[in-house]
C-alpha positions as CSV (number, residue, x, y, z in Angstrom):
1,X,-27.9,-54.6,5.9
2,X,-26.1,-51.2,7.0
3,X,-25.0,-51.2,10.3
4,X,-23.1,-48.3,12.0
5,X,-21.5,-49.4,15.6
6,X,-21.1,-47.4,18.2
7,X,-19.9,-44.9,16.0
8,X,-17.6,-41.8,17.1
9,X,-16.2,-38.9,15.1
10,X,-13.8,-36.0,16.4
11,X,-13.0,-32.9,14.1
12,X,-9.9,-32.1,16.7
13,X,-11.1,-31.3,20.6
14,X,-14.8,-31.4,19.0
15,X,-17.2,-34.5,19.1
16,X,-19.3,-34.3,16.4
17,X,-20.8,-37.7,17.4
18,X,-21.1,-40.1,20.4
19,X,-21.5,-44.0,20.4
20,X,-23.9,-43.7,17.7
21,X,-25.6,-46.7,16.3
22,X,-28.1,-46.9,13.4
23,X,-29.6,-50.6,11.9
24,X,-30.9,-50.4,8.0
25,X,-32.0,-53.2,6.9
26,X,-32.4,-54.4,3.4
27,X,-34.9,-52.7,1.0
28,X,-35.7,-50.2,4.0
29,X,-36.2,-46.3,4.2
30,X,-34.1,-45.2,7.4
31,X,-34.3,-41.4,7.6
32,X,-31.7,-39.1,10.7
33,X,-33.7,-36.5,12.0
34,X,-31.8,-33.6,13.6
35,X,-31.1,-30.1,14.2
36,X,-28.3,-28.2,12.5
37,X,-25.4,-29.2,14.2
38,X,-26.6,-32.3,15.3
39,X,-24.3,-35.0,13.5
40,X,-26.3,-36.0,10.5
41,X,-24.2,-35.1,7.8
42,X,-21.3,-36.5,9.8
43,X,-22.5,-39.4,10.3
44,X,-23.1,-40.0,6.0
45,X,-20.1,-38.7,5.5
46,X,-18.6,-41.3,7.6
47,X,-20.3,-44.1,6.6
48,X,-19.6,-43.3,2.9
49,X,-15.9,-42.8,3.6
50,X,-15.6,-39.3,3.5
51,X,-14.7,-39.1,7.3
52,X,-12.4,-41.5,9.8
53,X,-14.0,-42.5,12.6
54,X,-12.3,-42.1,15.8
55,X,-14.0,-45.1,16.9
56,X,-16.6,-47.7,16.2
57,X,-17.3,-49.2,12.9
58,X,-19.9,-49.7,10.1
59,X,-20.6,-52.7,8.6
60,X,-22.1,-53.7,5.3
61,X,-23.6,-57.3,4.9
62,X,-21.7,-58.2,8.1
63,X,-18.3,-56.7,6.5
64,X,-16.8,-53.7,7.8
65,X,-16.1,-51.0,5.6
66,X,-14.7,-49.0,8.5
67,X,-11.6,-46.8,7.0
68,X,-12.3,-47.7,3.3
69,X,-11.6,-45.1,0.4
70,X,-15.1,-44.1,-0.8
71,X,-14.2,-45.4,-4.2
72,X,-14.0,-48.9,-2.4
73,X,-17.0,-48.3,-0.9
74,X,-19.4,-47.1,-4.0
75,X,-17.5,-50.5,-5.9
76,X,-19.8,-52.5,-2.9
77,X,-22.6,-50.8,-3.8
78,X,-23.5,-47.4,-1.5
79,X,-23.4,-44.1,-3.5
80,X,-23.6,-40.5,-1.3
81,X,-25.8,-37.8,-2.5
82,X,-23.6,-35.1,-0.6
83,X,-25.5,-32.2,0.5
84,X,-25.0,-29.2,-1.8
85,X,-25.7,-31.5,-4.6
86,X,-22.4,-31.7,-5.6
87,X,-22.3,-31.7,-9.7
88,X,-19.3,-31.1,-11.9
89,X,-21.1,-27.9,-13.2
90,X,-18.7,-27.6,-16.3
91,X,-20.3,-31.2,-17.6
92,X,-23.7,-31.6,-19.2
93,X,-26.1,-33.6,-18.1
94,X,-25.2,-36.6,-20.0
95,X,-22.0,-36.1,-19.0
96,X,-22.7,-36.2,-15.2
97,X,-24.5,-39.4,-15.8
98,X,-21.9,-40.7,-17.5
99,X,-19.7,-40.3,-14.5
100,X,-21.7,-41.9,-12.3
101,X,-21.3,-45.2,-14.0
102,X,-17.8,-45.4,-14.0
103,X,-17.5,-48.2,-11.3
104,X,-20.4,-50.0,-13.2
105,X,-20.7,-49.3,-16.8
106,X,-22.4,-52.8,-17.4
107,X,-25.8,-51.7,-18.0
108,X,-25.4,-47.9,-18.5
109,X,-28.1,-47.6,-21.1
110,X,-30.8,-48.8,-19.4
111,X,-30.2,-47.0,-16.2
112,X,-29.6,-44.2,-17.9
113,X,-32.7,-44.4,-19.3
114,X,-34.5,-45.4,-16.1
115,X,-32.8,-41.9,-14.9
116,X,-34.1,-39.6,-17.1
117,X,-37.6,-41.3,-17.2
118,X,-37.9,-40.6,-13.5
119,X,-36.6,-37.0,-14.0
120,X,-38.1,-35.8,-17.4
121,X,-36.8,-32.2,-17.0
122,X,-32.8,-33.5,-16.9
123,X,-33.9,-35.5,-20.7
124,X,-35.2,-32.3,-21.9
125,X,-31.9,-30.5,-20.9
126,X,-29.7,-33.3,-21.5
127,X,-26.8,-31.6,-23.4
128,X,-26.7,-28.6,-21.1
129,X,-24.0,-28.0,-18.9
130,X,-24.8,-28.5,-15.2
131,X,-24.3,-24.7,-13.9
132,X,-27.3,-23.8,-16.1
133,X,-30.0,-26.0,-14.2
134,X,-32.0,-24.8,-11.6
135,X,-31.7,-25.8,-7.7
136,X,-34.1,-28.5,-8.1
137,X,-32.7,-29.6,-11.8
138,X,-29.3,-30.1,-9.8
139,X,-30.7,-32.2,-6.7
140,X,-32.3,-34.3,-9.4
141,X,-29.1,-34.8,-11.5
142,X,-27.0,-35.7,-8.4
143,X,-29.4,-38.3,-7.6
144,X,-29.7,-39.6,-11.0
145,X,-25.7,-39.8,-10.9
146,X,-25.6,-41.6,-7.9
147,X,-28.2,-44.1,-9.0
148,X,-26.2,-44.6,-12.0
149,X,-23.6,-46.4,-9.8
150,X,-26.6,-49.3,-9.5
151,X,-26.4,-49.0,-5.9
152,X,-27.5,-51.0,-3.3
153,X,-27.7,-48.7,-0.9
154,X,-28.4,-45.1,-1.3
155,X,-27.7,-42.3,1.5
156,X,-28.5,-38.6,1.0
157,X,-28.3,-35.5,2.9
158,X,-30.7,-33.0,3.1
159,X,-32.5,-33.2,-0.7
160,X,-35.4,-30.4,0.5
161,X,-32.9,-28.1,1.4
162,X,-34.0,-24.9,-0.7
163,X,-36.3,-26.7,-3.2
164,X,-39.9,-25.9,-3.9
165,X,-42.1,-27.9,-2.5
166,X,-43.4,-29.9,-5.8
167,X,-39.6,-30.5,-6.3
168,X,-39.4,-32.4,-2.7
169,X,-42.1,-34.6,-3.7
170,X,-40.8,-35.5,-7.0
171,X,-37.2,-36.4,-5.7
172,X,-39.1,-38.3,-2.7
173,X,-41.0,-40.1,-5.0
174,X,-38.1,-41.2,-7.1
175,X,-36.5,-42.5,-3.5
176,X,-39.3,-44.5,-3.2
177,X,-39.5,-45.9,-6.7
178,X,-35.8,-47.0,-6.2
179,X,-36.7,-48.0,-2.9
180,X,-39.7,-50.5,-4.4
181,X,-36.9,-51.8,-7.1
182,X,-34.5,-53.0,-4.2
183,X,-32.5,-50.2,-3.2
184,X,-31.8,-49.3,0.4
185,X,-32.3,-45.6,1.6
186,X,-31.0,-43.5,4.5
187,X,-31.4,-39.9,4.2
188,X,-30.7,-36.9,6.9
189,X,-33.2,-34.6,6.7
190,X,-34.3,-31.6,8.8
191,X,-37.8,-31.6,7.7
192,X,-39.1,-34.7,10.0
193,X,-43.1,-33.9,8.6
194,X,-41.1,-35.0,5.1
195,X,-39.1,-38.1,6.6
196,X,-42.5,-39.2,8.6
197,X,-44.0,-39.4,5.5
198,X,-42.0,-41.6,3.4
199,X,-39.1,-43.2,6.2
200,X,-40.6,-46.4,7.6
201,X,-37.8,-45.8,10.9
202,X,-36.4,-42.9,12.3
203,X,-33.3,-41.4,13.7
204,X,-33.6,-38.3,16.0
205,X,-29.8,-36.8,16.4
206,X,-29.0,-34.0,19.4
207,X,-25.5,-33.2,19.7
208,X,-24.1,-35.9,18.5
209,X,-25.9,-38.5,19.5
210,X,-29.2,-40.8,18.8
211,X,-32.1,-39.3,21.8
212,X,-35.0,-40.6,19.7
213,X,-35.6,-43.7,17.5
214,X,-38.5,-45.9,16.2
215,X,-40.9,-46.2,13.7
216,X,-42.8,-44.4,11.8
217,X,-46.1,-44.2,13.3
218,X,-45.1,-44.7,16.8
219,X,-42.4,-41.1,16.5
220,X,-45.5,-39.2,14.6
221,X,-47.4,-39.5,17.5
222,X,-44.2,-38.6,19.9
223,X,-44.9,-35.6,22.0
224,X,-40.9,-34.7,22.1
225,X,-40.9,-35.2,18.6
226,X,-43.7,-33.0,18.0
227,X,-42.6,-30.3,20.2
228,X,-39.1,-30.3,19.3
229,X,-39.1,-31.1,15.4
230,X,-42.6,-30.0,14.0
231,X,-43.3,-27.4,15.6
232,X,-46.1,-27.8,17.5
């Protein structure tokens, strides 16, 4: 299980978040809800090492990870999808991959393969550099190099951001799949009709800090979260 305690982050006089605490448990699909500005990526960038805390702590399996190099923390088993994708746009395809296994190369082969069976169009474009793939091509091939890692525990921030919709659903879909083979998964995401349709528990972030949470049946029928996050 993840576990983020009471978790606070400064970026000098500003509080980007307050006291936050979020529970994932083992094998689940957690997704943070919130508006621009609200903490989300923060929070993932925190938890997967990117960012010091300036206090609380996150745990994984009951060990805290708090303050760890992000390195440490991928060799335990969480890989970041970082929002903006993130690729080495100079390597090709295979090459990205290929990256993402350096803390685990036991195995490559057949997560590679498992990689570009979930996301044909990176096989058929396998030897092309990364800056030559679409928007959607590139969201795909920094998931497939984060699931190269064999993680545990997967987080990812905002995947739909400026993809077509029949891109969304084939990157949610592949969450899923890795989801049903073991993996945890949190994601931030600003479309909450997407995260009520594949995140078993929710997150709702406002300035920092957690103003909504449950799961998902009870939030989809949540007149603040209607109001303030689809739209209605």
């Amino acid at each position: 299980m993840l576990e983020v305690h009471n978790l606070t982050v400064r970026y000098g006089a500003v509080e980007a978040l307050r006291n936050v605490s979020v529970k994932v448990p083992d094998s689940g699909f957690v997704a943070i809800l919130g508006a621009n500005g609200a903490g989300k990526s923060t929070l993932l960038r925190t938890i997967s090492g990117l960012v010091r805390p300036a206090s609380g702590m996150v745990t994984l399996r009951g060990k805290s990870i708090t303050g760890l190099k992000p390195e440490a923390i991928v060799r335990l088993g969480l890989s970041h999808v970082p929002e903006g994708r993130g690729i080495f746009p100079d390597l090709t395809v295979a090459e990205n991959l290929t990256v993402g296994a350096y803390v685990h190369r036991s195995d490559h082969a057949s997560r590679y393969a498992s990689v570009l069976a979930n996301f044909p169009a990176l096989a058929r474009r396998e030897r092309q550099p990364g800056y030559t793939l679409s928007g959607g091509e590139q969201q795909m091939l920094a998931i497939g190099r984060a699931l190269m890692s064999g993680p545990s525990i997967l987080t990812a921030d905002e995947l739909s951001l400026g993809l077509a919709p029949v891109v969304v659903k084939q990157v949610f879909e592949t969450l899923s799949e890795a989801r049903r083979a073991g993996v945890t998964v949190l994601v931030v995401e600003q479309n909450a009709r997407l995260a009520l349709r594949f995140a078993d528990y929710l997150y709702v972030l406002k300035q920092g800090r957690v103003v909504l949470e449950g799961v998902r049946d009870e939030l989809g029928r949540s007149a603040e979260l209607v109001d303030a996050y689809l739209g209605a």
